[in-house]
Structures are given as structure tokens and as C-alpha cells.
C-alpha positions as CSV (number, residue, x, y, z in Angstrom):
1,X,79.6,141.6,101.8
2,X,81.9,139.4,99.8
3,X,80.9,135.9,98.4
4,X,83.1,134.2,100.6
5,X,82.5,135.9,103.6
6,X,79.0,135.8,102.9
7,X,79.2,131.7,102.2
8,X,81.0,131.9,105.1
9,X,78.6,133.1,107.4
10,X,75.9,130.6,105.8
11,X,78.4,127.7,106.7
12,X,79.2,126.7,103.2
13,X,75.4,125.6,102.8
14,X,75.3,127.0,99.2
15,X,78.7,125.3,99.0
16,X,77.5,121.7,99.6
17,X,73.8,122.1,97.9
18,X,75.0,123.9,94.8
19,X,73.7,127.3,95.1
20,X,76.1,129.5,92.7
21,X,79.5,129.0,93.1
22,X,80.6,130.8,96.0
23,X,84.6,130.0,95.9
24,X,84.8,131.0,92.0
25,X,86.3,134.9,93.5
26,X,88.7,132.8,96.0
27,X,89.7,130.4,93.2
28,X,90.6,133.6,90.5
29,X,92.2,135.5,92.8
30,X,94.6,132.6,94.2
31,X,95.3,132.2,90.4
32,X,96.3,135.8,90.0
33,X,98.6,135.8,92.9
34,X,99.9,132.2,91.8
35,X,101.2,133.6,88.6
36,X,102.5,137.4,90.0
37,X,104.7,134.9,93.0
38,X,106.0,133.1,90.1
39,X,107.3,136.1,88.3
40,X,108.7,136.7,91.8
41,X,110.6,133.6,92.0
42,X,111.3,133.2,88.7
43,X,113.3,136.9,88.8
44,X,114.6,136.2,92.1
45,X,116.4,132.8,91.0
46,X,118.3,134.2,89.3
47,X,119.8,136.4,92.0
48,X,122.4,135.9,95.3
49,X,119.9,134.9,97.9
50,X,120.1,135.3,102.0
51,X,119.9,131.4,103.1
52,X,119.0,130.2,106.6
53,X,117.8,126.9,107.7
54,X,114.6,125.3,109.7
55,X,114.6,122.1,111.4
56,X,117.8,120.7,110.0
57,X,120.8,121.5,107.4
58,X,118.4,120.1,104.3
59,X,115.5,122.3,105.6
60,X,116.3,125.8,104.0
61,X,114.1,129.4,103.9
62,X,115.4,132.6,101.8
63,X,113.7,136.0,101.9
64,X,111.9,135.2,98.9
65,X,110.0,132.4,100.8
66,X,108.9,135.5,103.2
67,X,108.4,137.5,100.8
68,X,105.9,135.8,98.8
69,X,104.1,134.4,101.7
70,X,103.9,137.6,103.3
71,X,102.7,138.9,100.0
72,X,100.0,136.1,99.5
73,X,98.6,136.2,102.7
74,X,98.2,140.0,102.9
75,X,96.6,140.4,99.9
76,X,94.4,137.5,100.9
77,X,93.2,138.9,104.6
78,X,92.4,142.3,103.1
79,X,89.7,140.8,100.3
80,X,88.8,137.8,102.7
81,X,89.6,139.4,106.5
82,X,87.3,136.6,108.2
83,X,89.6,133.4,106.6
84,X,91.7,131.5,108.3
85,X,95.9,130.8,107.4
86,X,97.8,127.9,107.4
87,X,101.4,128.5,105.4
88,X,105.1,127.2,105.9
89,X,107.1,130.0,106.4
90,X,104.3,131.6,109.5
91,X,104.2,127.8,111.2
92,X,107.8,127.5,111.0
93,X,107.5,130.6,113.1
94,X,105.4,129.7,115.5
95,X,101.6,129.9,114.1
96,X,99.6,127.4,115.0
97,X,98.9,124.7,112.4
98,X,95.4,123.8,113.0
99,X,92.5,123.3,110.4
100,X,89.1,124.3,111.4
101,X,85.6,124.2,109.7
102,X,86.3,127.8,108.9
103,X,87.2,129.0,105.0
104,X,91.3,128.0,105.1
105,X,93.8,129.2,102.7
106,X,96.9,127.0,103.0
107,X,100.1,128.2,101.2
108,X,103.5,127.1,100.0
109,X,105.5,130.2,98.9
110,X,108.0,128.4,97.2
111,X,107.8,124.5,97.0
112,X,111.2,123.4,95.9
113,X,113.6,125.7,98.0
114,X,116.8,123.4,98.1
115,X,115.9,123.9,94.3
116,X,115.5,127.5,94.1
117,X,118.8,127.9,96.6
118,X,120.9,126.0,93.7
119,X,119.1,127.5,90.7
120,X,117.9,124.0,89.5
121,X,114.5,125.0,88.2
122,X,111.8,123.1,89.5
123,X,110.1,125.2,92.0
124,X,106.2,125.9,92.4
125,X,104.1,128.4,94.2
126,X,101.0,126.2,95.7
127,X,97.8,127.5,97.3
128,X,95.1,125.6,98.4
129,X,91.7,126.5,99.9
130,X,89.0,124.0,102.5
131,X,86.2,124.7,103.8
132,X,84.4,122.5,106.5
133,X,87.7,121.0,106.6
134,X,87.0,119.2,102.6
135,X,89.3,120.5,100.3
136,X,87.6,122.9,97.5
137,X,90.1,124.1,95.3
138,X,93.9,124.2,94.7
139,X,96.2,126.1,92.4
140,X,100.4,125.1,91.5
141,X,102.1,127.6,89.3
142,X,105.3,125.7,87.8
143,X,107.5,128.9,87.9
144,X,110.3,128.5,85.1
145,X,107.9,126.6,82.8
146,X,105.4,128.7,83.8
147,X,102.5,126.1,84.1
148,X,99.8,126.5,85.8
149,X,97.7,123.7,87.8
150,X,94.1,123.8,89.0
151,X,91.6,121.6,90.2
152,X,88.5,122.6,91.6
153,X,86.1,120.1,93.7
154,X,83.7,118.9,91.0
155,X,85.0,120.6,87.9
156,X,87.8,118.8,86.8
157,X,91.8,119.5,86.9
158,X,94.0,121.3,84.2
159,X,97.4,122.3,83.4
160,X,97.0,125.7,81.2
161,X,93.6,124.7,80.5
162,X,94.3,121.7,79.4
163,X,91.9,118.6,80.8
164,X,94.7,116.1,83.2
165,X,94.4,112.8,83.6
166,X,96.3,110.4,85.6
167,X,98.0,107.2,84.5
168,X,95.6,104.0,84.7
169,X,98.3,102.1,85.4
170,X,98.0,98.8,88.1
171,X,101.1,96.9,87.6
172,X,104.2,98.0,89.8
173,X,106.2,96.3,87.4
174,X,104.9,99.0,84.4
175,X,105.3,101.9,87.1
176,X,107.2,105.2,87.3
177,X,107.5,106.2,91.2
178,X,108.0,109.8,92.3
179,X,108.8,110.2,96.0
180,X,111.0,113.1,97.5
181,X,113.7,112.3,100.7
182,X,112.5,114.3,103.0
183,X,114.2,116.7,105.9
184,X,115.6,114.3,108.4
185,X,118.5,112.7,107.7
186,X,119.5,110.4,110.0
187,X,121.6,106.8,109.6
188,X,117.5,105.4,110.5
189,X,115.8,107.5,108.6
190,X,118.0,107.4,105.6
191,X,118.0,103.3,106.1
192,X,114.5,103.5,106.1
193,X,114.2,106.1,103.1
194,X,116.4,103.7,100.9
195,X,114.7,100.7,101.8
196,X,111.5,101.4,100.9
197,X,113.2,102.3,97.2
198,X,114.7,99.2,97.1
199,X,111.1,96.7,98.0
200,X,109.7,99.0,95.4
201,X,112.8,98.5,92.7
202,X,113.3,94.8,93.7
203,X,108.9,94.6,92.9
204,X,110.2,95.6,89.5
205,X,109.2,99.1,89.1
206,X,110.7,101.1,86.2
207,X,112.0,103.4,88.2
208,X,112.3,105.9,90.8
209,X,112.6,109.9,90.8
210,X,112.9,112.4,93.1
211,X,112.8,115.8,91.9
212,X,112.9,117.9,94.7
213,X,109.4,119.8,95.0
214,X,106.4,117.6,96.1
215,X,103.8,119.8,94.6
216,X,105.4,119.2,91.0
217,X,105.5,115.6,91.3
218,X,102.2,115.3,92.3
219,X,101.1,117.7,89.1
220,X,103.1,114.7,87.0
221,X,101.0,112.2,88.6
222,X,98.4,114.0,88.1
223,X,99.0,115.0,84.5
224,X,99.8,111.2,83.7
225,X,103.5,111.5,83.6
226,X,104.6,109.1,86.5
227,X,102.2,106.6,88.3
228,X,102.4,106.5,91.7
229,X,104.1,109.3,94.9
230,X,104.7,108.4,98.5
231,X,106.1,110.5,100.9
232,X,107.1,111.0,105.0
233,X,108.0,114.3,105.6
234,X,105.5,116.2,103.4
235,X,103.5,119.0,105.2
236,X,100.0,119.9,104.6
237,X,101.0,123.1,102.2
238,X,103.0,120.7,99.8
239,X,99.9,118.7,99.6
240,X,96.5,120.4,100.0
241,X,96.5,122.4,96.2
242,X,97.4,119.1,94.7
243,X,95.2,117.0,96.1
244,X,92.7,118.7,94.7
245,X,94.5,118.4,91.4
246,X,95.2,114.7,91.6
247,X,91.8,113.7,92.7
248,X,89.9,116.0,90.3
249,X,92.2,114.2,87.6
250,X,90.9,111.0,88.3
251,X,93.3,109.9,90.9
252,X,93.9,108.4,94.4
253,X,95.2,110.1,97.7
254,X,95.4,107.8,100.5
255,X,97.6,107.7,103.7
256,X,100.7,105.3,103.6
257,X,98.8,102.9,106.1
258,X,95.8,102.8,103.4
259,X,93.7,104.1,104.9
260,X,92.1,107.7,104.3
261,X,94.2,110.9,103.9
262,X,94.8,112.9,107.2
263,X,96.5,116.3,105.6
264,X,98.5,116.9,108.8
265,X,99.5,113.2,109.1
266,X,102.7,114.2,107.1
267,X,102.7,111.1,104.9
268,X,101.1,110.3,101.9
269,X,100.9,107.9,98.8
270,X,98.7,108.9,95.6
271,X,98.7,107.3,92.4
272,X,96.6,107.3,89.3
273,X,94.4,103.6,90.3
274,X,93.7,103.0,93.9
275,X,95.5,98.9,93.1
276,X,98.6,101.0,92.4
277,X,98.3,102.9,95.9
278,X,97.1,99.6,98.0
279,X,100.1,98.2,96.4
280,X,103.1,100.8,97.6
281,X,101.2,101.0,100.9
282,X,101.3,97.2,101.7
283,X,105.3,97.1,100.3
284,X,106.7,100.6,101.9
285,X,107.7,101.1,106.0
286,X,106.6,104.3,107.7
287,X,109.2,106.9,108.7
288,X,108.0,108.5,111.8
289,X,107.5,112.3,111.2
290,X,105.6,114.4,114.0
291,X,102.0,115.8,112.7
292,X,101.9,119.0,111.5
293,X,99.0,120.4,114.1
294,X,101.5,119.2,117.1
295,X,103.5,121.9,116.6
């Protein structure tokens, strides 16, 4: 029997009381397929692509997003058949989005597709892993700069085994703000979307970036390189690995209403300092996304 099956069956006992470290197999094996997707997408950007889109003219899949995932999740239920999936390409399909108790791989082929589409290079592979529904490990491969991000629960977060550490920043008006725009694109939405900017430009920030792939701006915060992200829109595979990362890099995930994070609530603010966090959330408004276990 395998360690995670075995922890598994044992309900992730040795998980919470420390005995061995029964996701260390899961964890080196999502890093392994991280790194073989990026050389995927890194050849494949390169290349003509087949484009299609999802839920609206913004929202875009090629067959590398199918690829990959297919890839990642088949190498995944033959070492680990008894885990559970939750990844973008299979729900946009159809498969239920739900998050049990049960050992839960939850997968972003390729984070950044508008990106990869136009050959603008900041596009990630993400995979993260729960158990009990707590979120134990996470991996981002940065696929042109080839960077690779982990966190594990308890053991820190690194960028090619490098220590991160978020930005201990409090005042707005000292603040770099990541945030991404998000599929729908309505005359609301988009008044919404650009109001929020402005309260948080008019507060004084320095600035505001979007860069088009969540997971990598959350790996900035998370490395120290901006200090705060908000989001409506997000799904739970752009934000599960990082997470993990942010967190175990001394940061704060919170939902936009500041209160705790709900992963399928589809909106998010982290930041390096919980004041920076408390601060967005009391200045942004919400844009109304559905969850993502209601499809």
C-alpha cells in the first residue's frame, strides 16, 4: 500500500499528530509533473495553438490546457487511484467541483491562458493537494523563467529552494497591489472592477498590476515583490497551491468580506500583514461571481 493511500485510510491521523510525513511522495511527485507540464508549455508556446472559449470571449482553453491536465491527472490516479480531482479544464466540462475530507489534488494546467494564447510569458502550471479539506501542500512552476514554488503546511515556502517571505508592509499608501480582471465583462462588472482600482489608487497606493495569471501574482506576494492581491473571479485551482505558498511565507489569505477564506467562494484578498488585508477589504466592493461547487 502506498503512503497516501495508506494515510488515507487512517484519516490523515498521522497527518495531524506528526507521525512521519505521509504527503512527502504526493509533494515530490506533483513537483516532478510541475516541471515535465512546464517543458510542455514552454515548447508549446511557441507553436500555432487550437483556441476555443469557456464562459465568455476572455475565458479561453487550447489543447495544451487538455493536454496537461489530462496528463497530470492520469499519472496521478494510477500512483494514488483512491484520491479525489478537482481541475479547470474537467469542471469546465462538467465534473463536479466539490471538496471532501478525502486526499484532493486540485490542478491548473496552465494558469495564464490569455497569456499563453498571445505568447506573453507569464504562465504557471499550479497543483495543489488537501486533505480533511486543510490545505497540505502546493506547487507553481513559473514556465518561461522556470521557477519553481512550494509551500508545504508547516515547513516553510521557497522559490528554487530559496526561503520566501512576504512584504511586512501596513501602509496602503507604501503598497504595490496585484489583482487580475477577471472573466465577465460586463458595463457592471467592468464599473465595479475599475472602481475598486480607483478607492485603492485615490488611498494612495503606489500602484496597481495586473499581470494576467493569478497563481504568479500570488508567488510575488508571496516572494515579497508586491504587497497585497484581491480578486472576484478566481477559481479554487488558481488559488489552492498558492495559498499554501503565501501562508507558509508568512502571509495572509482572507475572503474579500474579511472574514476566513472559503476556496470555492471565488474571491480572495491576501497580502503580506493581515492590516494590509483588513484594509483592501473594508475599501473594495464585491463583484458577484457564482461559487465554484454550484456548478
Amino acid at each position: 500500500m502506498k503512503p497516501c493511500e495508506e494515510e488515507e485510510e487512517q484519516g490523515g491521523a498521522a497527518a495531524a499528530g506528526g507521525g512521519g510525513d505521509p504527503w512527502k511522495e504526493c509533494a515530490e511527485l506533483a513537483v516532478q509533473l510541475a516541471l515535465r507540464a512546464g517543458q510542455i508549455i514552454r515548447k508549446a508556446l511557441t507553436e500555432e495553438k487550437q483556441v476555443s472559449t469557456k464562459t465568455s470571449a476572455a475565458d479561453l482553453v487550447t489543447e495544451t490546457d487538455h493536454f496537461v491536465e489530462n496528463l497530470i491527472i492520469s499519472v496521478l490516479k494510477e500512483k494514488f487511484p483512491s484520491h479525489r480531482f478537482i481541475a479547470e479544464e474537467s469542471t469546465a466540462a462538467g465534473s463536479k467541483c466539490v471538496l471532501t475530507d478525502s486526499p484532493t489534488w486540485i490542478i491548473d494546467p496552465v494558469d495564464g491562458t490569455c497569456n499563453f494564447v498571445h505568447r506573453f510569458p507569464t504562465v504557471a502550471v499550479s497543483i495543489g493537494f488537501a486533505v480533511n479539506r486543510e490545505l497540505e501542500f502546493g506547487v507553481i512552476y513559473h514556465c518561461t523563467e522556470e521557477r519553481l514554488y512550494t509551500g508545504r503546511r508547516g515547513q516553510g515556502a521557497f522559490c528554487n529552494d530559496k526561503r520566501l517571505q512576504v512584504s511586512k508592509e501596513t501602509d496602503i499608501s507604501k503598497a504595490l497591489i496585484l489583482t487580475e480582471i477577471g472573466p465577465k465583462r460586463d458595463p457592471a462588472t467592468l464599473k465595479l472592477f475599475l472602481g475598486n482600482i480607483e478607492r485603492l489608487l485615490k488611498a494612495q497606493a503606489h500602484g496597481v498590476r495586473v499581470i494576467g495569471s493569478s497563481t504568479l501574482a500570488l508567488c510575488h506576494l508571496a516572494a515579497g515583490a508586491a504587497d497585497a492581491y484581491y480578486q472576484f473571479g478566481l477559481h479554487c485551482w488558481d488559488l489552492a497551491a498558492a495559498t499554501v505558498i503565501i501562508r507558509e511565507a508568512g502571509g495572509t489569505v482572507i475572503d474579500t468580506s474579511g472574514g476566513p477564506l472559503d476556496l470555492m467562494s471565488c474571491r480572495v484578498i491576501a497580502a503580506g500583514t493581515r492590516e494590509m488585508a483588513m484594509f483592501i477589504a473594508q475599501e473594495i466592493q464585491t463583484i458577484h461571481y457564482r461559487r465554484d461547487d454550484e456548478n
